[in-house]
TIMARMAR-391385 format. One record per residue (C-alpha): x, y, z; residue number from 0; residue in one letter. Coordinates in nm, 2 decimals, decimal comma. Example, Ala and Ser with C-alpha at 12.3 -4.5 7.8 and 13.67 -1.06 7.14 Angstrom:
<nodes>
      c1      c2      c3  num  residu
    1,23   -0,45    0,78    0       A
    1,37   -0,11    0,71    1       S
</nodes>
This chain:
<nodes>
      c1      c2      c3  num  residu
    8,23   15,69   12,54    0       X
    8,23   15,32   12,58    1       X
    8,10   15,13   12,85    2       X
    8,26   14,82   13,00    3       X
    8,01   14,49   12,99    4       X
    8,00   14,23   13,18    5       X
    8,31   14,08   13,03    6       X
    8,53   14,37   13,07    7       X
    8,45   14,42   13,43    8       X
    8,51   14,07   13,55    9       X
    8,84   14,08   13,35   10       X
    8,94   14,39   13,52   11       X
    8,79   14,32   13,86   12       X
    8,97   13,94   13,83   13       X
    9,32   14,10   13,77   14       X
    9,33   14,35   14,01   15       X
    9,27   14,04   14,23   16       X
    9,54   13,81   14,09   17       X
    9,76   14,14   14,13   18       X
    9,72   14,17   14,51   19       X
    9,83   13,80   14,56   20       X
   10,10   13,85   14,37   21       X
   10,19   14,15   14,55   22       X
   10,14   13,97   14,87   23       X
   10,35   13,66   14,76   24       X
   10,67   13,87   14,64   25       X
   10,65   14,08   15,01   26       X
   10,62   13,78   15,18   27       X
   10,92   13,61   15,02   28       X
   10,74   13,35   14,77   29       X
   10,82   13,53   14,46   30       X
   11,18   13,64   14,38   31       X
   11,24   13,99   14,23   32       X
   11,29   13,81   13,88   33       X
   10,95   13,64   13,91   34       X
   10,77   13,96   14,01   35       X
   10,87   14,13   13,79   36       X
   10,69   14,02   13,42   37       X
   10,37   14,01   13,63   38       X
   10,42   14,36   13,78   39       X
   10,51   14,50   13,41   40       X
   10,22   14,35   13,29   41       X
   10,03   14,59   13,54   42       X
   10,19   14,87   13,41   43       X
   10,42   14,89   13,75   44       X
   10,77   15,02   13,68   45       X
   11,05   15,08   13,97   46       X
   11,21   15,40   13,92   47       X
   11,49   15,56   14,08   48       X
   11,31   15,70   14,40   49       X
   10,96   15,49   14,41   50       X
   10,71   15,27   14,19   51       X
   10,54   15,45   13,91   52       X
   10,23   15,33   13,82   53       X
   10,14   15,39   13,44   54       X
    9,76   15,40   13,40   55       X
    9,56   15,30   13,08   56       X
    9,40   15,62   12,90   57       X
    9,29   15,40   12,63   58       X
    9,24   15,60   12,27   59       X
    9,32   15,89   12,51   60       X
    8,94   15,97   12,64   61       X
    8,80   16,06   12,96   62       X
    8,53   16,07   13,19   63       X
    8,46   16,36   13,41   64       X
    8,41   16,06   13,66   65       X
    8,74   15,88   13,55   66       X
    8,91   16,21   13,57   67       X
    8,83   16,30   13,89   68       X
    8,95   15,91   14,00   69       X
    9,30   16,02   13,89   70       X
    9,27   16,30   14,07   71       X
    9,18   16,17   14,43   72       X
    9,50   15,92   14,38   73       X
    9,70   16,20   14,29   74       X
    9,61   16,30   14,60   75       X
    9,59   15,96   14,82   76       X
    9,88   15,79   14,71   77       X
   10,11   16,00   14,51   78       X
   10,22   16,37   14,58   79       X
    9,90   16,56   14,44   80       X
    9,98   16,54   14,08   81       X
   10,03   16,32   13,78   82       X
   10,21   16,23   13,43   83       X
   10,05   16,28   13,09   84       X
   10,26   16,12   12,82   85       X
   10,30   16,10   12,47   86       X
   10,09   15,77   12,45   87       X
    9,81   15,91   12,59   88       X
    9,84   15,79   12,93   89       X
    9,89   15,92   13,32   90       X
   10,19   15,80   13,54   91       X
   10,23   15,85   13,92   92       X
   10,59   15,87   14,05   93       X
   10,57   15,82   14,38   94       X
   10,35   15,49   14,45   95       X
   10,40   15,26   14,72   96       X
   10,42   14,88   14,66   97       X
   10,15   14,79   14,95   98       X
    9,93   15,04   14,79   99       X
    9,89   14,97   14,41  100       X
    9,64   14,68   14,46  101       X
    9,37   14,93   14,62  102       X
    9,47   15,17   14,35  103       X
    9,40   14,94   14,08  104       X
    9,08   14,87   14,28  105       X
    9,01   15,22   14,26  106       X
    9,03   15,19   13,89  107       X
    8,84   14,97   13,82  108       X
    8,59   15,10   13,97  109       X
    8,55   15,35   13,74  110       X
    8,61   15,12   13,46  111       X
    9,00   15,20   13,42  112       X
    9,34   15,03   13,47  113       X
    9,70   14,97   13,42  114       X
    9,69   14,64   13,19  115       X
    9,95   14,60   12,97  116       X
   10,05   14,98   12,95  117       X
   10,43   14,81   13,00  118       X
   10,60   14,49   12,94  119       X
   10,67   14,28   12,61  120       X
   10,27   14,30   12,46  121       X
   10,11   14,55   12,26  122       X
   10,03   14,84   12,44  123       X
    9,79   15,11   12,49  124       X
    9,57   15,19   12,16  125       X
    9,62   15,50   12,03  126       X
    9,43   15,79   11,81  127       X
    9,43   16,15   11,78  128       X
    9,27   16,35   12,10  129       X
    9,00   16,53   11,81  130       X
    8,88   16,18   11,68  131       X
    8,50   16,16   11,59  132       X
    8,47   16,60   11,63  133       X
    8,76   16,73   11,41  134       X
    8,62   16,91   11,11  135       X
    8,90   16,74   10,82  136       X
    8,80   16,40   11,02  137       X
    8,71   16,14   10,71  138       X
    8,57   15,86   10,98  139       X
    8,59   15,82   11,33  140       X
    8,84   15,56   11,43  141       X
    8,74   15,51   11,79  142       X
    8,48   15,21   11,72  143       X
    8,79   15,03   11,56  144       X
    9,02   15,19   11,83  145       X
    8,82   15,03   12,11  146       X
    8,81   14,68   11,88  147       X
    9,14   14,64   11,90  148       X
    9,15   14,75   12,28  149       X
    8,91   14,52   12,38  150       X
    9,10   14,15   12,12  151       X
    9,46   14,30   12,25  152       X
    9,34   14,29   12,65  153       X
    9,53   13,97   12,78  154       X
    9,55   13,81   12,45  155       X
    9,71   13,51   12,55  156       X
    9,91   13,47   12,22  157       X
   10,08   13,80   12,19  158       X
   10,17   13,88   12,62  159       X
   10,51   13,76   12,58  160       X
   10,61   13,93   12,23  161       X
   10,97   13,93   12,12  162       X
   10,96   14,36   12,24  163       X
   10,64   14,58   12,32  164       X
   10,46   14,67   12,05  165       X
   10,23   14,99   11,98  166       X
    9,92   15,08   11,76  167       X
    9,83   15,39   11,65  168       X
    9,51   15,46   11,40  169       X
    9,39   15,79   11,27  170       X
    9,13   15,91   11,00  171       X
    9,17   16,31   10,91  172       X
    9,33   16,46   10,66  173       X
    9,60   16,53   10,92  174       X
    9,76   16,27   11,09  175       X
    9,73   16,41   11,47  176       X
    9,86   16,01   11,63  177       X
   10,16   16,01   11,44  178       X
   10,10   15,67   11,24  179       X
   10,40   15,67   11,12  180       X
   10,62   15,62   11,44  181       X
   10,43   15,30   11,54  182       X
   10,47   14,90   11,53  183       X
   10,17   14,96   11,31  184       X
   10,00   15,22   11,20  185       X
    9,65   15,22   11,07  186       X
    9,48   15,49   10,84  187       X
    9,11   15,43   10,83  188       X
    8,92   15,61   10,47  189       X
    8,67   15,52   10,22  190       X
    8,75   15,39    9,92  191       X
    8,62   15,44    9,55  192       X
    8,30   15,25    9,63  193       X
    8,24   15,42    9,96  194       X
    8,39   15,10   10,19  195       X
    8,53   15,15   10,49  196       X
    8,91   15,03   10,41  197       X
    9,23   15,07   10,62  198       X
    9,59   15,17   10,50  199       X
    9,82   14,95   10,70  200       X
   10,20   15,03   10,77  201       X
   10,44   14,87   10,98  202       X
   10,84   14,87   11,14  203       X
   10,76   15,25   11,22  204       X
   10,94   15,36   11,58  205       X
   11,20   15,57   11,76  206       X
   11,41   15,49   12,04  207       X
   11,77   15,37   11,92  208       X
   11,72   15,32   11,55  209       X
   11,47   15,55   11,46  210       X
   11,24   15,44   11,14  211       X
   10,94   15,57   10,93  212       X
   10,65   15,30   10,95  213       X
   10,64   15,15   10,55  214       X
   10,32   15,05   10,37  215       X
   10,24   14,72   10,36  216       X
    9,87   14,71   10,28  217       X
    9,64   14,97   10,10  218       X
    9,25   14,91   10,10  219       X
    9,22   14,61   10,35  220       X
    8,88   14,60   10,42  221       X
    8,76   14,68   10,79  222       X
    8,65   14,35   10,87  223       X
    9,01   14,18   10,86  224       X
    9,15   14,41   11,10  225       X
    9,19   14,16   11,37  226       X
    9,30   13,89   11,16  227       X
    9,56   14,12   10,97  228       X
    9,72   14,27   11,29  229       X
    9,69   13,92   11,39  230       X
    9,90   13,79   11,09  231       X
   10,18   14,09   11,15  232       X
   10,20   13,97   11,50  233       X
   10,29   13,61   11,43  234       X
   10,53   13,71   11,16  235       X
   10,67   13,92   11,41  236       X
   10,62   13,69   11,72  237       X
   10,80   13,41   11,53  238       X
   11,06   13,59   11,34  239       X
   11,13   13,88   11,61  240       X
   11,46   13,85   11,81  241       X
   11,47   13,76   12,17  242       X
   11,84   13,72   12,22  243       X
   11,93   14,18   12,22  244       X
   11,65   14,37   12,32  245       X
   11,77   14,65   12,12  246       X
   11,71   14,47   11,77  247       X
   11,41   14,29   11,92  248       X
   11,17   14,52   11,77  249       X
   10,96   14,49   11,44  250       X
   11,11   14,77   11,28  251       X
   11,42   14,58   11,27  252       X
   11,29   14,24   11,18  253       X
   11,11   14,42   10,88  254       X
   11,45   14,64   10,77  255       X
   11,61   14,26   10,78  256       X
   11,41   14,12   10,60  257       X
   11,30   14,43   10,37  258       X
   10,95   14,51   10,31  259       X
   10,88   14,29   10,00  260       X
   10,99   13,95   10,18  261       X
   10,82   14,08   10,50  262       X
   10,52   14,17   10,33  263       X
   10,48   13,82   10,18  264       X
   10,51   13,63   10,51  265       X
   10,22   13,86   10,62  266       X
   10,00   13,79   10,35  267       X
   10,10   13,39   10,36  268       X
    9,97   13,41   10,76  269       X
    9,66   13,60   10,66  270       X
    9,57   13,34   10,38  271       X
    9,51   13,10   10,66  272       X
    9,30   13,31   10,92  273       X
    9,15   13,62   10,72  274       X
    8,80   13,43   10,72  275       X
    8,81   13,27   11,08  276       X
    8,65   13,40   11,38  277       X
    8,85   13,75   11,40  278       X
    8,71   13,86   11,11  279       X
    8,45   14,14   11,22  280       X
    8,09   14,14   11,15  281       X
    7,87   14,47   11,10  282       X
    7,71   14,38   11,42  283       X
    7,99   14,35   11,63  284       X
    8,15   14,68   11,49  285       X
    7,79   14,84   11,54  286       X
    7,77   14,71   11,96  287       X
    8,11   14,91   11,95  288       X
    8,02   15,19   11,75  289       X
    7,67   15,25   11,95  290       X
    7,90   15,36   12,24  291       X
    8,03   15,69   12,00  292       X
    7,72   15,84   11,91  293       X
    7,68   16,17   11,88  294       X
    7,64   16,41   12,21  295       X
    7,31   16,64   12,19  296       X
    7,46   16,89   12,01  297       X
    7,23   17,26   12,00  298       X
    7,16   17,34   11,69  299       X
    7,37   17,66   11,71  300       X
    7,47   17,94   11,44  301       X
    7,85   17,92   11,37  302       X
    7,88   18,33   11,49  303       X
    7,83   18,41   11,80  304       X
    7,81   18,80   11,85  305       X
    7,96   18,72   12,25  306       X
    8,19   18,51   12,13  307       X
    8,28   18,79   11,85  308       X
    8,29   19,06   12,14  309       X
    8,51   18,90   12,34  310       X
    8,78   18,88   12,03  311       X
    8,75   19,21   11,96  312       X
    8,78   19,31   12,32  313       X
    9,04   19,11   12,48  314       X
    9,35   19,05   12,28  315       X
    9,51   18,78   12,50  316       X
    9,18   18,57   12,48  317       X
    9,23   18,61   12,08  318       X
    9,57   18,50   12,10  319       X
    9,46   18,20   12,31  320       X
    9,13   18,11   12,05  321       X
    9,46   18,13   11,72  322       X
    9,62   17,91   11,89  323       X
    9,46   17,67   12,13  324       X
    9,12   17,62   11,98  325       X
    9,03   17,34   11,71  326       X
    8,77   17,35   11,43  327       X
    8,46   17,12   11,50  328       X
    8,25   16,95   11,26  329       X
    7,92   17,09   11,47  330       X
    7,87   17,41   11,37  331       X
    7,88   17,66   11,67  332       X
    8,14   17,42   11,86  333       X
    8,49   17,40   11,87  334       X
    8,74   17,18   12,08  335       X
    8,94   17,36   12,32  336       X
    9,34   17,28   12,41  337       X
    9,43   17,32   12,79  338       X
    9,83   17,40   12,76  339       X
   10,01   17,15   13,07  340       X
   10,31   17,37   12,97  341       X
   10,25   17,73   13,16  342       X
   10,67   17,76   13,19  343       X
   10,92   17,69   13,50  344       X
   10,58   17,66   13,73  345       X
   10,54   17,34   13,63  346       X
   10,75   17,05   13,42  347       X
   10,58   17,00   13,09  348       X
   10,23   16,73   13,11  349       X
   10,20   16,72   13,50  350       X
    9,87   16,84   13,65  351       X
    9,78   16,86   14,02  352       X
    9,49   16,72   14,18  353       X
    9,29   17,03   14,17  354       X
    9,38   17,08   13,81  355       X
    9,22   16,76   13,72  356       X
    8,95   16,81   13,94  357       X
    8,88   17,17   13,76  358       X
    8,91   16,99   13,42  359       X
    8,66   16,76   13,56  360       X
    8,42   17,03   13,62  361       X
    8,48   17,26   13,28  362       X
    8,43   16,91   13,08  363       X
    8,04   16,89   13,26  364       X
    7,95   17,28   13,24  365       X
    8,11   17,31   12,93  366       X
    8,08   16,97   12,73  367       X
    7,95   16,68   12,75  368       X
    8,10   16,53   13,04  369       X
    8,42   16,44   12,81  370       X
    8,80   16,47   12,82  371       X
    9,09   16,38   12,58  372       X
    9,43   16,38   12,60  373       X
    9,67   16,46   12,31  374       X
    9,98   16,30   12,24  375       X
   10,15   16,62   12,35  376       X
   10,09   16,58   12,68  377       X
    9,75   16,83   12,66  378       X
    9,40   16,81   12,78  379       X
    9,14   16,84   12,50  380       X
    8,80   16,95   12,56  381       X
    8,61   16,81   12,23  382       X
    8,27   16,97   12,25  383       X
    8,30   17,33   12,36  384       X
    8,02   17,62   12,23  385       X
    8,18   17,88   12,13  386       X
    7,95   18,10   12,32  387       X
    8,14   17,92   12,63  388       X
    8,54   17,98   12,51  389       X
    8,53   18,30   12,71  390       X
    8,41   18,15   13,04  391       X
    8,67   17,88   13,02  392       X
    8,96   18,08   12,94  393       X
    8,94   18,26   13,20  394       X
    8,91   17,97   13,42  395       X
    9,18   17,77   13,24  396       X
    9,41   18,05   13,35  397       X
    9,33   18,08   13,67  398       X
    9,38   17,75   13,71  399       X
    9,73   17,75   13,49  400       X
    9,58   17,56   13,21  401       X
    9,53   17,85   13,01  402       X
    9,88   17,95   12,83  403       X
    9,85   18,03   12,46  404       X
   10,13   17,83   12,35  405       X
    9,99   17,52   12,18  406       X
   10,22   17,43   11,84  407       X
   10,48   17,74   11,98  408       X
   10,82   17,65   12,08  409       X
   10,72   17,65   12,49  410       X
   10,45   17,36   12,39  411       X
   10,78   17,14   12,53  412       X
   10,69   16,73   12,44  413       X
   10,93   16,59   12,75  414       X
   10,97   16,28   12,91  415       X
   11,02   16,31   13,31  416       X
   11,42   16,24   13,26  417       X
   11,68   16,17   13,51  418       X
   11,47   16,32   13,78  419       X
   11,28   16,00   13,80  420       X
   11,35   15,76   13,55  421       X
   11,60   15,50   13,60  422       X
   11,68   15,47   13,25  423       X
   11,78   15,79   13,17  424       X
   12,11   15,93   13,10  425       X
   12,02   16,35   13,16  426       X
   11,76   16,55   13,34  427       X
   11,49   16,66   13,05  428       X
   11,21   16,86   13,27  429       X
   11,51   17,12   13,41  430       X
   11,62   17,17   13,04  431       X
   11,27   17,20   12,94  432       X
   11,18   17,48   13,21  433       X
   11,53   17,69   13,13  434       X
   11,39   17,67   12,71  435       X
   11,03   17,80   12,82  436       X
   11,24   18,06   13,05  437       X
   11,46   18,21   12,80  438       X
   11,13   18,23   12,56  439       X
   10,85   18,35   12,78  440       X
   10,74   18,65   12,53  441       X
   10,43   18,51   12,43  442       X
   10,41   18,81   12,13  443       X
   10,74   18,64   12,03  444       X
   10,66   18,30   11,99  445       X
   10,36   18,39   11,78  446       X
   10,56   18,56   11,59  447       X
   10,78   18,28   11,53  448       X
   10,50   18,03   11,43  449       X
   10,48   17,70   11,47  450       X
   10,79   17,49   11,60  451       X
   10,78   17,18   11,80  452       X
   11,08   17,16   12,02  453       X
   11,09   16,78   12,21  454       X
   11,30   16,63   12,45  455       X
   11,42   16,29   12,57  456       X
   11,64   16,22   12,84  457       X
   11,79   15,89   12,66  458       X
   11,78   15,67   12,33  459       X
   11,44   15,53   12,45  460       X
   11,28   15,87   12,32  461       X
   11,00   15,86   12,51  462       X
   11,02   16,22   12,43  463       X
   10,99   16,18   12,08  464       X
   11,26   16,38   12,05  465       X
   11,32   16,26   11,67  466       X
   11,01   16,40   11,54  467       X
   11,05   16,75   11,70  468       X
   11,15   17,01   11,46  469       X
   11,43   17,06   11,70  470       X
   11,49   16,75   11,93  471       X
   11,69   16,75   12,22  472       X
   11,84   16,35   12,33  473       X
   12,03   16,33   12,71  474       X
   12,34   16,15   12,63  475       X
   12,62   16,04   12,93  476       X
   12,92   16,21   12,84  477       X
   13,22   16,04   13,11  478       X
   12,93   16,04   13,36  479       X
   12,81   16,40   13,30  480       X
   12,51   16,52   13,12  481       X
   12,54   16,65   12,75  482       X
   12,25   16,73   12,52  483       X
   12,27   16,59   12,13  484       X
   12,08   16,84   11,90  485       X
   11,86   16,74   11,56  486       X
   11,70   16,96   11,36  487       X
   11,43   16,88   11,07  488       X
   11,23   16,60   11,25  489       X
   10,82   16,68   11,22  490       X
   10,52   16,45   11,25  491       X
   10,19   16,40   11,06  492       X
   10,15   16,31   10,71  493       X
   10,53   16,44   10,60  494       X
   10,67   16,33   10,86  495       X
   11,05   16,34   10,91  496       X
   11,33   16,21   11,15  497       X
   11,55   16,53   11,25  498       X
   11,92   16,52   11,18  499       X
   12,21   16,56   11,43  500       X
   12,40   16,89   11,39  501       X
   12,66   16,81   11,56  502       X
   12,88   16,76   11,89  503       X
   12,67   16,78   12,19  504       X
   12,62   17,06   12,43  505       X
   12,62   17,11   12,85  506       X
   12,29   17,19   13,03  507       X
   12,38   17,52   13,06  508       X
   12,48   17,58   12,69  509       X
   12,14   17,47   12,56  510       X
   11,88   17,78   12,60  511       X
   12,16   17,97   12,42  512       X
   12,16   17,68   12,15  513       X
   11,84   17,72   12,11  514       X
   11,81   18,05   12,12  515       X
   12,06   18,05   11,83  516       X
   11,85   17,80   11,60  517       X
   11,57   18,01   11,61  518       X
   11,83   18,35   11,53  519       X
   11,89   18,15   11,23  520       X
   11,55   18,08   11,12  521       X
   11,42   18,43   11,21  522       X
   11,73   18,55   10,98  523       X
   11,67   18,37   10,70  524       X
   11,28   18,29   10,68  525       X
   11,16   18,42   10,39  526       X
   10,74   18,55   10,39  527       X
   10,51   18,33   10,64  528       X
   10,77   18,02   10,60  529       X
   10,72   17,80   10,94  530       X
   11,10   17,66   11,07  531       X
   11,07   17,34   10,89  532       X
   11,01   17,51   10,49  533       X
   11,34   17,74   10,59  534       X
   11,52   17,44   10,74  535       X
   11,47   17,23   10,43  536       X
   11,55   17,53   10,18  537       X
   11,85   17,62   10,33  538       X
   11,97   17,33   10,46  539       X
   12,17   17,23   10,82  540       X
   12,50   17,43   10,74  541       X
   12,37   17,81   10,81  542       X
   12,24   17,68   11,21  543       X
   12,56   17,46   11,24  544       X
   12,79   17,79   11,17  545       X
   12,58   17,97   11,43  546       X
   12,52   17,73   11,72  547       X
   12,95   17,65   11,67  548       X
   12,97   18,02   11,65  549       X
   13,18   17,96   11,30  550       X
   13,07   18,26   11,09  551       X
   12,84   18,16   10,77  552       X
   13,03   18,13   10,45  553       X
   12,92   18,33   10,11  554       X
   12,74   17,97    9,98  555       X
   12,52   17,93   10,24  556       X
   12,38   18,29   10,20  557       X
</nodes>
């Protein structure tokens, strides 16, 4: 893991100092609520309906046991014993005080974390997938580049007051686990013909209101022009980005405006001017970054492990949870295990309690290497996990109610926290969520069903992701009541895919039965091992429509 320097702590030390004066000046009547505000966005403070949350930076999604365990004793100081994973790799906490986020910033930084920039107009938290640097189809590990960009987009003073927010998302595997695609940019790090590091660099990607696929506007950049390349998209963007509707005030609708080709070009005009200034990255630099990722002490273990083999053979539950919960590692005799933060109605889908995070805290030091990601659905990863260990943890794992076998199943819910604490939203998504994984708690079911990602937002924000579920669920206000739109077809990764409304939306109550419909349909008409998606495209919207409208299916779509 990285390791702050001297630089990063004074940064972090000095803001969380500039933060309490500015705390102290709005209580005390010196700052109006206007002029607050930007500076408490910028510190990742939102107001919500019922308190502050406080959105902490989880940058590239890993942890500490230490930092882990930091989260935890604030669940526990400040907030009401638990906290928020999202979908950008990062932990909110509902219920915060005003008075009180200075010292938990404090906190924070103490442990070499904080909130900067994780809201507000700037680019925001950089993102990869939770396997990066173990995954076995991994082609180069994009943390060293991840952290880069971390450390030049930390109060950069020319891009904290960008037309919108803007978000970065790399990945290098031969499956795109960060979801490229659905970012401001979107960065895929390979080697090319002659063995050079190179990146493939797309841009305008994003959900939210007008939902677009990221386009390609570079292949083959070399990794040294990183900085100076995002640099160039951002003043394209920065000069050209509308400020006057903050719903077209995003790149993906400067770059549909201006189509790729004339968007492109004003990209490469910028670059021409600073590709060989001082962003451009040096092997040394990238190396001071990259010593920080080094290789754990791996054992030099045998990929079977008779125990391990035993306990497969003896325990059919624990077998379920290795199909489905466990991933692949480029070390032979490890694996990286999944922790499921979606165990049904006990909990709303990505909250874990103080003593979970403590627990995870623990596994991550008797099991690992003292390490801890977090995916972008909302789950903890363990990266470096023998496989002579699996057993041992599962059983703790479900003890603890990390331990549910559902990961890529329908119950593996993607949710936003919804009406019940956002002010933004138009409908409750964790109540929804929780009747779904009700209605489909037959765990011998859902792996019969395969793989189906089912995600839900509770507005056009879609902090959910709800576009990119197979089926998405969007909170709409209906004459100030709460309906639910339906799409079906959305997925993520390399193919990925913006779902496609069905139809009229439905009532909280109607949607388990919806859904319960949707998947009638595809258990009808899947043909072999065909996951939801490859009967969905074959047979097209028409055969679910006719069932969830309860209209009976005509001979041409049989």
């Amino acid at each position: 893991m990285y390791q702050y320097d001297e630089y990063d702590r004074a940064l972090v030390f000095e803001r969380v100092a500039q933060f309490r004066d500015q705390v102290q000046r709005f209580q005390s009547g010196d700052l109006s609520e206007e002029e607050f505000l930007p500076l408490r966005l910028q510190n990742g403070l939102y107001m919500q309906k019922h308190a502050y949350m406080l959105r902490v930076a989880i940058p590239y999604g890993t942890l500490s046991a230490e930092q882990m365990r930091t989260l935890a004793s604030i669940a526990r100081d400040y907030d009401r014993g638990y906290g928020h994973f999202t979908t950008r790799q990062n932990m909110q906490f509902n219920w915060i005080e005003l008075a009180q986020v200075p010292d938990i910033l404090e906190r924070l930084a103490g442990v070499e974390m904080h909130a900067i920039q994780t809201s507000g107009n700037c680019v925001r938290n950089i993102t990869t997938e939770a396997f990066a640097g173990v995954a076995a189809d991994e082609l180069l590990d994009p943390r060293p580049l991840a952290e880069i960009l971390r450390q030049w987009s930390t109060i950069n003073p020319e891009f904290l007051f960008l037309p919108r927010k803007f978000k970065i998302a790399i990945c290098s595997a031969e499956q795109d686990r960060a979801a490229i695609q659905m970012h401001d940019i979107g960065l895929y790090l390979y080697r090319d013909e002659a063995g050079r590091r190179v990146l493939r660099v797309l841009v305008g990607g994003g959900l939210g209101r007008t939902p677009i696929l990221g386009l390609q506007i570079r292949e083959g950049l070399p990794w040294q022009h990183l900085l100076s390349y995002v640099e160039a998209v951002l003043r394209v963007y920065n000069r050209y980005g509308r400020r006057d509707n903050k719903y077209k005030a995003r790149i993906k609708i400067l770059v549909k405006a201006l189509g790729i080709e004339a968007f492109s070009r004003e990209v490469e005009q910028e670059w021409q001017h600073i590709k060989d200034g001082p962003a451009q990255l040096t092997e040394e630099e990238f190396q001071r970054v990259a010593s920080a990722f080094v290789p754990p002490a791996y054992a030099k273990l045998s990929d079977t492990d008779l125990d391990f083999g035993s306990h497969l053979a003896q325990s059919p539950a624990f077998a379920r949870w290795v199909s489905r919960n466990v991933q692949q590692h480029k070390i032979p005799g490890y694996v990286s295990a999944v922790l499921s933060t979606k165990p049904g109605i006990s909990a709303p889908p990505g909250d874990v309690t103080t003593e979970q995070m403590n627990a995870v805290a623990d596994w991550s030091q008797r099991f690992g290497f003292g390490e801890i990601r977090i995916a972008h659905e909302q789950n903890i990863v363990l990266p470096d996990v023998r496989k002579a260990d699996l057993y041992a943890l599962w059983s703790l794992a479900c003890e603890s109610g990390l331990g549910t076998a559902n990961i890529g199943l329908l119950t593996d819910i993607i949710a936003c926290p919804g009406g019940d604490f956002c002010a933004l939203a138009n409908a409750k998504s964790i109540p929804i969520a929780q009747a779904i994984q009700q209605r489909f708690d037959d765990l011998d079911y859902l792996h019969d069903l395969g793989e189906i990602s089912l995600n839900i937002s509770g507005c056009m924000n879609a902090c959910g992701h709800h576009h990119i579920g197979n089926i998405g669920i969007l909170g709409v206000d209906k004459n100030g009541s709460e309906w639910y739109q339906i799409t079906l077809g959305g997925s993520q990764g390399k193919a990925a895919a913006l779902g496609k409304v069905i139809g009229p939306s439905f009532s909280a109550l109607q949607v388990p039965d919806v859904i319960e419909k949707i998947v009638s349909t595809f258990t009808d008409y899947r043909e072999s091992d065909e996951s939801f998606v490859q009967t969905l495209n074959r047979i097209g919207l028409a055969p679910f429509k006719e069932r969830v409208y309860q209209r009976e299916p005509s001979e041409a779509t049989l």
